[in-house]
C-alpha positions in Angstrom: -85.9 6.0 42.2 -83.4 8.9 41.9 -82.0 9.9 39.2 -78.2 10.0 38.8 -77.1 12.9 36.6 -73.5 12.0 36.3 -74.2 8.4 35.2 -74.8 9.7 31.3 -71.3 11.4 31.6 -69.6 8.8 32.9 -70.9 6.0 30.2 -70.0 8.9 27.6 -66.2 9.2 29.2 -66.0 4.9 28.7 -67.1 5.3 25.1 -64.6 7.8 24.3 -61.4 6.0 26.1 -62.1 3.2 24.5 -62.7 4.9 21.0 -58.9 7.1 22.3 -57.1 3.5 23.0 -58.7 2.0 19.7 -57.4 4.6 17.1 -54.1 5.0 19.2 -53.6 1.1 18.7 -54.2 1.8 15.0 -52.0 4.9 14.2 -49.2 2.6 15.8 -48.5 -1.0 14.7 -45.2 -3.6 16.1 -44.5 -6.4 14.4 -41.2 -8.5 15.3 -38.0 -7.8 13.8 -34.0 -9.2 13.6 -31.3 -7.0 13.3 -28.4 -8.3 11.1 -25.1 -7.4 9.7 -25.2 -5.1 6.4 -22.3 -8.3 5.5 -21.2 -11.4 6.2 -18.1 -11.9 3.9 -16.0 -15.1 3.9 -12.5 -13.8 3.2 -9.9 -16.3 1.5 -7.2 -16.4 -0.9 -6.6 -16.0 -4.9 -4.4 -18.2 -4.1 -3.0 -21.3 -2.5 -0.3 -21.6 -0.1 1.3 -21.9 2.8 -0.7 -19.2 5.9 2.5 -17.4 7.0 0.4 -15.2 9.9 -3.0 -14.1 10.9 -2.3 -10.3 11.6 -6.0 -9.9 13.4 -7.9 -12.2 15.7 -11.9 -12.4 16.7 -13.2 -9.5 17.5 -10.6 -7.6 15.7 -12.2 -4.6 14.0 -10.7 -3.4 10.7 -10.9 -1.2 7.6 -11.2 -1.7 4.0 -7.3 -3.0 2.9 -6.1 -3.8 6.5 -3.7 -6.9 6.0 -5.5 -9.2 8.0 -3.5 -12.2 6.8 -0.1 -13.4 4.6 1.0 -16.1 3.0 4.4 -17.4 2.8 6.0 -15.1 0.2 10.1 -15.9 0.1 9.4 -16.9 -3.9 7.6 -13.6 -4.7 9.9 -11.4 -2.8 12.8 -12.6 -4.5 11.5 -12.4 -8.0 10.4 -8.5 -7.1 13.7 -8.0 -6.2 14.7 -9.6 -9.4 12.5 -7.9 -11.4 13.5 -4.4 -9.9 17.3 -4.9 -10.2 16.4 -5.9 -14.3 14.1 -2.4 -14.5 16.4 -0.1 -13.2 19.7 -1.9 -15.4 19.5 1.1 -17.7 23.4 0.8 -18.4 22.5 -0.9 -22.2 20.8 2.1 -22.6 23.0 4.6 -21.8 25.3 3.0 -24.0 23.4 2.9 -27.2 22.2 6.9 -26.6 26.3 7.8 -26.5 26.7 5.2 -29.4 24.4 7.5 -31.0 25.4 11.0 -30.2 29.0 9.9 -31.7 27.5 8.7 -34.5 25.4 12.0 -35.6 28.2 14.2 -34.5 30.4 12.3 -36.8 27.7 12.2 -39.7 27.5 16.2 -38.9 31.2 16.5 -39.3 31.6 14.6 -42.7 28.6 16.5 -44.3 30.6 20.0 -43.7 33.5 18.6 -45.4 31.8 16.7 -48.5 32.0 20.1 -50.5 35.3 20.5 -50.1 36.3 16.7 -51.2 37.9 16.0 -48.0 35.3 13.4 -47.4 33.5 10.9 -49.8 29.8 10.9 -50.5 30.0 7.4 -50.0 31.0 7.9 -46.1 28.7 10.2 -45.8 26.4 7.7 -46.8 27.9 5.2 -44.1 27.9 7.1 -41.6 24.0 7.8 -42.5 23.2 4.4 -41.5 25.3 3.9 -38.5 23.3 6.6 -37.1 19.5 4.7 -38.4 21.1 1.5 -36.5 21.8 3.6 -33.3 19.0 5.0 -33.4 17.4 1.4 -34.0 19.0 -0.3 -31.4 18.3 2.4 -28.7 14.6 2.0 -29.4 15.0 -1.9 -29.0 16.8 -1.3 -25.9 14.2 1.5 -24.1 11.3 -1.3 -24.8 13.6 -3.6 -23.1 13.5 -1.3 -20.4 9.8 -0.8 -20.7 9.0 -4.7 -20.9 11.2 -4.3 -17.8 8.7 -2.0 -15.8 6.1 -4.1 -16.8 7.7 -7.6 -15.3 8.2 -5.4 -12.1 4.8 -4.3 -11.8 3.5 -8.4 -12.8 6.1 -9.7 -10.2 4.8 -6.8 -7.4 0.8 -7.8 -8.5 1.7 -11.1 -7.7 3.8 -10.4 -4.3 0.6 -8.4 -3.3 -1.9 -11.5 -3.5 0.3 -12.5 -1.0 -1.2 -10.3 1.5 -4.9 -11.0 2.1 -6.6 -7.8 2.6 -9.9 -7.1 4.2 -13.1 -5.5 1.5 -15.2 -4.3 4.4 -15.2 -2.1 7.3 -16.0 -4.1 10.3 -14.8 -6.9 12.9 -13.2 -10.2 12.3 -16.5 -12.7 13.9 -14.8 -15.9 13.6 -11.1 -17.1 12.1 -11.2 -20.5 10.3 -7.3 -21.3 9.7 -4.1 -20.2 11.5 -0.2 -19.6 10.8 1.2 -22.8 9.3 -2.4 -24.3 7.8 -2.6 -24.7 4.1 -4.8 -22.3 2.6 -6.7 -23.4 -1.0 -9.0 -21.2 -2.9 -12.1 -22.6 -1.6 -11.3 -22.1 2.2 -12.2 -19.1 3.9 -9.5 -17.6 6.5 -11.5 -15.8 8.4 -15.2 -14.4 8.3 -15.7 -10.4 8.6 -19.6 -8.9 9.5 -20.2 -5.2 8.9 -22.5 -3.8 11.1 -23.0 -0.3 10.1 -25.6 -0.1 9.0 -27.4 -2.6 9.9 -30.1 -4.5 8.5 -33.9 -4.8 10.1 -35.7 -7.6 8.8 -39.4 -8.3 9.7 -42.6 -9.6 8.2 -46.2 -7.6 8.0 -49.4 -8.0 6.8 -50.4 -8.3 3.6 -53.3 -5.1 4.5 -50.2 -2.9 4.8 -48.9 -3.3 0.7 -48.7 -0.2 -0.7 -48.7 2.0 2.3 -45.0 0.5 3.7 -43.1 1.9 0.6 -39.2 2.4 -0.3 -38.1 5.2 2.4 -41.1 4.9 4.5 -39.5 5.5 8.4 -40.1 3.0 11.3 -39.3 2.9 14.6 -36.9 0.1 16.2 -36.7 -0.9 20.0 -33.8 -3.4 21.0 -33.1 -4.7 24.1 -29.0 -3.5 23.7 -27.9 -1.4 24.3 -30.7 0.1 25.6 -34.7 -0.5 24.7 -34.3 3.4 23.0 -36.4 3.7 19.8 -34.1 4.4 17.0 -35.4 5.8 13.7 -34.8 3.2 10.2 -35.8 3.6 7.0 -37.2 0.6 4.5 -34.8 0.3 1.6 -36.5 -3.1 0.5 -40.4 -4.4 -0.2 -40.9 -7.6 -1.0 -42.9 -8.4 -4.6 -44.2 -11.6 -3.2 -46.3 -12.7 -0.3 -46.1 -15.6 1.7 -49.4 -16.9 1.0 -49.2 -19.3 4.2 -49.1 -16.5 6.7 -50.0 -13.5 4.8 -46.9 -11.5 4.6 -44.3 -9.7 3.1 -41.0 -9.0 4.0 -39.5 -5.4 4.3 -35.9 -4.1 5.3 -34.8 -1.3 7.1 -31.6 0.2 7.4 -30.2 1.6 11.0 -27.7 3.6 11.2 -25.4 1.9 13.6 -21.8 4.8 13.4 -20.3 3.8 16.4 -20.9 0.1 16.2 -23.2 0.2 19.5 -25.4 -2.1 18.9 -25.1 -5.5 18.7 -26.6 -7.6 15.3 -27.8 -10.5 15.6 -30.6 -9.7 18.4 -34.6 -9.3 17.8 -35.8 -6.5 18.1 -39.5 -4.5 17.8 -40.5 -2.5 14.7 -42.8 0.0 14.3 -44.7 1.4 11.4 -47.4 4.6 12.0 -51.2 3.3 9.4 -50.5 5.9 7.4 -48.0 5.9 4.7 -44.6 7.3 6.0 -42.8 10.2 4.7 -40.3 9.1 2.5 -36.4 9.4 3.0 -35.2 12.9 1.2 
Protein backbone atom coordinates (compact mmCIF):
# COMPACT_ATOMS: atom_id res chain seq x y z
CA UNK A 1 0.00 0.00 0.00
CA UNK A 2 1.25 3.56 -0.72
CA UNK A 3 2.20 5.63 1.49
CA UNK A 4 0.54 9.09 1.88
CA UNK A 5 3.08 11.77 2.97
CA UNK A 6 0.74 14.55 3.64
CA UNK A 7 -1.63 12.46 5.80
CA UNK A 8 0.86 13.10 9.10
CA UNK A 9 0.50 16.88 8.26
CA UNK A 10 -2.88 17.03 7.92
CA UNK A 11 -3.74 15.06 11.37
CA UNK A 12 -1.02 17.54 12.82
CA UNK A 13 -3.07 20.75 11.30
CA UNK A 14 -6.53 19.00 13.13
CA UNK A 15 -4.67 18.79 16.41
CA UNK A 16 -3.56 22.30 16.35
CA UNK A 17 -7.08 23.93 15.35
CA UNK A 18 -8.63 22.36 17.71
CA UNK A 19 -5.86 23.18 20.47
CA UNK A 20 -6.21 27.25 18.53
CA UNK A 21 -10.35 27.07 19.06
CA UNK A 22 -9.75 25.54 22.70
CA UNK A 23 -7.50 28.23 24.26
CA UNK A 24 -9.39 30.96 22.21
CA UNK A 25 -12.72 29.73 23.95
CA UNK A 26 -10.78 30.13 27.17
CA UNK A 27 -9.04 33.56 26.90
CA UNK A 28 -12.79 34.74 26.18
CA UNK A 29 -15.68 33.87 28.47
CA UNK A 30 -19.87 35.33 28.01
CA UNK A 31 -21.99 35.04 30.53
CA UNK A 32 -25.57 36.80 30.40
CA UNK A 33 -26.14 40.10 31.65
CA UNK A 34 -29.13 43.05 32.27
CA UNK A 35 -28.48 46.44 31.81
CA UNK A 36 -30.37 48.68 34.34
CA UNK A 37 -30.77 52.23 35.40
CA UNK A 38 -27.83 53.75 37.76
CA UNK A 39 -31.68 54.97 39.68
CA UNK A 40 -34.89 54.39 40.10
CA UNK A 41 -36.20 57.26 42.44
CA UNK A 42 -39.85 57.66 43.52
CA UNK A 43 -40.22 61.46 43.69
CA UNK A 44 -43.08 62.82 46.14
CA UNK A 45 -43.75 65.49 48.48
CA UNK A 46 -42.49 66.81 52.18
CA UNK A 47 -45.60 67.70 52.09
CA UNK A 48 -49.26 67.18 51.63
CA UNK A 49 -51.59 69.09 49.53
CA UNK A 50 -53.41 69.92 46.91
CA UNK A 51 -51.17 68.84 43.08
CA UNK A 52 -51.49 72.32 41.43
CA UNK A 53 -49.51 71.03 37.91
CA UNK A 54 -47.27 68.37 36.64
CA UNK A 55 -44.73 70.62 34.67
CA UNK A 56 -43.16 67.28 32.87
CA UNK A 57 -44.77 64.28 31.41
CA UNK A 58 -43.36 60.49 30.55
CA UNK A 59 -40.50 60.54 28.80
CA UNK A 60 -39.74 63.98 29.93
CA UNK A 61 -35.91 64.23 30.46
CA UNK A 62 -34.68 66.58 33.20
CA UNK A 63 -31.88 67.88 35.41
CA UNK A 64 -31.09 67.98 38.99
CA UNK A 65 -33.69 70.92 40.40
CA UNK A 66 -36.00 71.08 37.32
CA UNK A 67 -39.53 71.80 38.85
CA UNK A 68 -41.24 68.90 37.74
CA UNK A 69 -44.30 69.47 39.87
CA UNK A 70 -46.23 72.24 42.33
CA UNK A 71 -48.53 72.27 44.75
CA UNK A 72 -51.19 74.62 45.39
CA UNK A 73 -49.29 77.47 47.06
CA UNK A 74 -51.95 80.71 47.45
CA UNK A 75 -51.19 80.32 51.57
CA UNK A 76 -47.43 80.35 51.25
CA UNK A 77 -47.22 83.08 48.67
CA UNK A 78 -49.14 85.34 50.71
CA UNK A 79 -47.26 84.82 53.93
CA UNK A 80 -43.83 85.44 51.85
CA UNK A 81 -45.26 88.49 50.84
CA UNK A 82 -46.09 89.18 54.37
CA UNK A 83 -43.05 88.25 55.62
CA UNK A 84 -41.10 90.52 53.11
CA UNK A 85 -43.25 93.63 53.56
CA UNK A 86 -42.40 93.08 57.76
CA UNK A 87 -38.39 92.64 56.78
CA UNK A 88 -37.99 95.47 54.79
CA UNK A 89 -40.34 97.93 57.51
CA UNK A 90 -37.19 99.50 58.63
CA UNK A 91 -39.10 102.88 59.49
CA UNK A 92 -38.90 101.93 63.59
CA UNK A 93 -35.51 101.87 62.94
CA UNK A 94 -34.78 104.78 61.34
CA UNK A 95 -36.56 106.42 63.98
CA UNK A 96 -34.76 105.23 67.01
CA UNK A 97 -31.06 105.87 65.13
CA UNK A 98 -32.33 109.88 64.72
CA UNK A 99 -33.80 109.54 68.31
CA UNK A 100 -30.32 108.81 69.13
CA UNK A 101 -28.15 111.08 67.17
CA UNK A 102 -30.33 113.95 68.95
CA UNK A 103 -29.76 112.55 72.00
CA UNK A 104 -25.72 112.38 71.96
CA UNK A 105 -25.60 115.66 70.20
CA UNK A 106 -27.55 117.09 72.97
CA UNK A 107 -25.50 115.18 75.79
CA UNK A 108 -22.29 116.73 73.64
CA UNK A 109 -23.77 120.13 73.96
CA UNK A 110 -24.47 120.13 77.77
CA UNK A 111 -20.94 118.61 78.67
CA UNK A 112 -19.26 121.86 76.98
CA UNK A 113 -21.31 124.08 78.99
CA UNK A 114 -21.13 122.11 82.54
CA UNK A 115 -17.78 124.19 83.37
CA UNK A 116 -19.18 127.20 82.81
CA UNK A 117 -22.51 126.50 85.17
CA UNK A 118 -24.76 127.13 82.36
CA UNK A 119 -25.88 123.56 82.70
CA UNK A 120 -26.38 121.22 85.76
CA UNK A 121 -24.33 118.12 86.42
CA UNK A 122 -27.54 116.60 87.11
CA UNK A 123 -28.66 117.09 83.25
CA UNK A 124 -25.76 116.05 82.17
CA UNK A 125 -26.50 113.10 83.97
CA UNK A 126 -30.02 112.81 82.21
CA UNK A 127 -29.22 113.34 79.21
CA UNK A 128 -26.45 110.36 79.86
CA UNK A 129 -29.19 107.98 80.00
CA UNK A 130 -31.48 109.10 77.32
CA UNK A 131 -28.68 108.32 75.16
CA UNK A 132 -28.14 104.38 76.94
CA UNK A 133 -32.02 103.97 76.25
CA UNK A 134 -31.67 105.07 72.52
CA UNK A 135 -29.10 103.27 72.22
CA UNK A 136 -31.13 100.31 73.93
CA UNK A 137 -34.00 100.55 72.06
CA UNK A 138 -32.27 100.79 68.57
CA UNK A 139 -30.58 97.41 69.40
CA UNK A 140 -34.18 95.97 70.32
CA UNK A 141 -35.43 97.28 67.19
CA UNK A 142 -32.43 96.05 64.55
CA UNK A 143 -33.15 92.28 66.07
CA UNK A 144 -36.64 92.98 65.27
CA UNK A 145 -35.42 93.55 61.97
CA UNK A 146 -33.16 90.59 62.07
CA UNK A 147 -35.92 88.11 63.53
CA UNK A 148 -37.58 89.74 60.52
CA UNK A 149 -35.13 88.33 57.81
CA UNK A 150 -35.24 85.25 59.50
CA UNK A 151 -39.32 84.82 59.25
CA UNK A 152 -38.77 85.79 55.51
CA UNK A 153 -36.28 83.17 54.79
CA UNK A 154 -38.77 80.36 57.12
CA UNK A 155 -41.88 81.64 55.08
CA UNK A 156 -39.65 81.41 51.53
CA UNK A 157 -38.22 77.65 52.78
CA UNK A 158 -41.67 76.79 53.18
CA UNK A 159 -43.00 78.39 49.77
CA UNK A 160 -40.16 76.35 48.09
CA UNK A 161 -41.48 72.79 49.38
CA UNK A 162 -44.08 73.86 47.34
CA UNK A 163 -42.24 73.24 44.24
CA UNK A 164 -41.27 69.50 43.89
CA UNK A 165 -37.96 69.41 42.34
CA UNK A 166 -36.19 66.56 40.57
CA UNK A 167 -32.55 64.90 42.53
CA UNK A 168 -31.47 63.19 39.47
CA UNK A 169 -30.40 63.73 35.99
CA UNK A 170 -32.61 61.60 33.84
CA UNK A 171 -36.26 60.98 32.32
CA UNK A 172 -39.59 61.01 33.92
CA UNK A 173 -40.51 56.79 33.28
CA UNK A 174 -43.88 56.80 34.65
CA UNK A 175 -46.25 59.76 36.45
CA UNK A 176 -48.53 58.41 39.23
CA UNK A 177 -50.81 61.51 40.15
CA UNK A 178 -51.95 64.58 38.03
CA UNK A 179 -53.18 68.35 38.52
CA UNK A 180 -56.05 68.36 41.07
CA UNK A 181 -55.09 64.82 42.95
CA UNK A 182 -54.24 64.94 46.55
CA UNK A 183 -50.75 64.35 47.12
CA UNK A 184 -49.74 62.81 50.97
CA UNK A 185 -46.15 62.05 51.98
CA UNK A 186 -46.31 58.51 51.18
CA UNK A 187 -47.32 58.83 47.41
CA UNK A 188 -44.95 59.14 44.81
CA UNK A 189 -45.80 61.79 41.95
CA UNK A 190 -43.88 60.52 39.54
CA UNK A 191 -40.91 57.97 39.12
CA UNK A 192 -37.47 59.31 37.46
CA UNK A 193 -34.60 56.41 36.07
CA UNK A 194 -31.10 57.69 35.42
CA UNK A 195 -29.47 55.99 32.93
CA UNK A 196 -26.03 57.27 32.63
CA UNK A 197 -24.30 55.20 33.66
CA UNK A 198 -25.80 52.39 33.65
CA UNK A 199 -25.61 49.38 35.51
CA UNK A 200 -24.51 45.64 34.07
CA UNK A 201 -25.59 43.00 36.32
CA UNK A 202 -24.68 39.35 35.61
CA UNK A 203 -23.70 36.12 37.46
CA UNK A 204 -20.33 33.90 36.93
CA UNK A 205 -18.78 31.16 38.24
CA UNK A 206 -17.62 30.61 41.30
CA UNK A 207 -13.79 29.36 39.39
CA UNK A 208 -13.62 33.08 38.37
CA UNK A 209 -13.32 34.69 42.35
CA UNK A 210 -10.36 36.45 42.71
CA UNK A 211 -9.48 36.96 39.11
CA UNK A 212 -12.92 39.30 38.38
CA UNK A 213 -11.78 42.08 40.79
CA UNK A 214 -12.99 45.86 41.47
CA UNK A 215 -12.01 47.72 38.01
CA UNK A 216 -11.44 44.63 36.10
CA UNK A 217 -12.77 45.69 32.27
CA UNK A 218 -15.48 43.59 30.31
CA UNK A 219 -16.84 43.70 27.30
CA UNK A 220 -20.79 44.38 26.74
CA UNK A 221 -22.88 43.49 23.45
CA UNK A 222 -26.66 44.71 23.41
CA UNK A 223 -28.91 44.21 20.92
CA UNK A 224 -29.79 48.42 20.89
CA UNK A 225 -28.77 50.23 19.65
CA UNK A 226 -26.60 48.31 17.86
CA UNK A 227 -24.90 44.63 18.89
CA UNK A 228 -21.32 47.02 19.22
CA UNK A 229 -19.10 45.80 22.08
CA UNK A 230 -18.84 48.61 24.50
CA UNK A 231 -16.12 48.58 27.22
CA UNK A 232 -17.47 48.52 31.36
CA UNK A 233 -15.76 48.35 34.24
CA UNK A 234 -16.80 46.10 37.55
CA UNK A 235 -17.39 48.47 40.39
CA UNK A 236 -19.04 45.67 42.62
CA UNK A 237 -18.02 41.74 43.68
CA UNK A 238 -20.21 39.99 45.47
CA UNK A 239 -18.82 38.47 49.12
CA UNK A 240 -21.32 35.60 48.89
CA UNK A 241 -21.98 32.81 46.48
CA UNK A 242 -25.12 31.33 45.52
CA UNK A 243 -24.42 28.00 46.65
CA UNK A 244 -27.36 26.60 44.43
CA UNK A 245 -25.85 27.59 41.14
CA UNK A 246 -22.42 28.43 41.94
CA UNK A 247 -22.19 32.05 41.44
CA UNK A 248 -21.51 35.46 42.33
CA UNK A 249 -22.76 38.53 41.24
CA UNK A 250 -20.62 41.34 39.78
CA UNK A 251 -21.59 44.99 38.39
CA UNK A 252 -20.31 46.94 35.76
CA UNK A 253 -20.73 50.35 34.98
CA UNK A 254 -21.29 51.63 31.15
CA UNK A 255 -20.90 54.74 30.27
CA UNK A 256 -24.08 55.61 28.63
CA UNK A 257 -23.37 60.18 27.90
CA UNK A 258 -25.81 60.49 25.37
CA UNK A 259 -28.50 58.38 26.84
CA UNK A 260 -28.31 55.84 23.66
CA UNK A 261 -28.95 52.97 24.99
CA UNK A 262 -31.90 51.74 26.31
CA UNK A 263 -31.89 50.00 30.18
CA UNK A 264 -33.80 47.52 30.85
CA UNK A 265 -32.57 45.08 27.96
CA UNK A 266 -30.19 41.84 28.32
CA UNK A 267 -27.34 42.00 27.08
CA UNK A 268 -23.85 39.72 26.75
CA UNK A 269 -20.81 40.16 28.95
CA UNK A 270 -17.52 39.36 28.46
CA UNK A 271 -14.65 38.81 30.74
CA UNK A 272 -10.82 37.81 29.07
CA UNK A 273 -9.33 34.26 32.01
CA UNK A 274 -6.84 36.39 33.04
CA UNK A 275 -7.32 39.04 35.59
CA UNK A 276 -8.16 42.39 33.94
CA UNK A 277 -6.30 45.54 34.21
CA UNK A 278 -7.71 47.60 36.60
CA UNK A 279 -9.47 51.07 36.11
CA UNK A 280 -6.62 54.00 36.62
Amino acid sequence: MKHDPMKPIAAMATVILSLAASAASAEEMTFDCLAEPTQRVQVGSPVTGLLASVDVGRGARVKPGDVVARLESTVEEANVALAQAQAEADEAMQAQQTRLTLAEADLARSKKLVNSGSVATSKVEELQATVEIAKRDLDTEKRKMLLAGIQLRRQQALLDRQSIRSPIKGFVAEQSLRAGEFVRQDSPIMTIVQIDPLYVEAYVPVTLWGKIIVGSHGGVVLDQPDHKRRDAFVTVVDKVFDAASGTFGVRLELANPDDLIPAGQRCQLSFDAAPAATKP
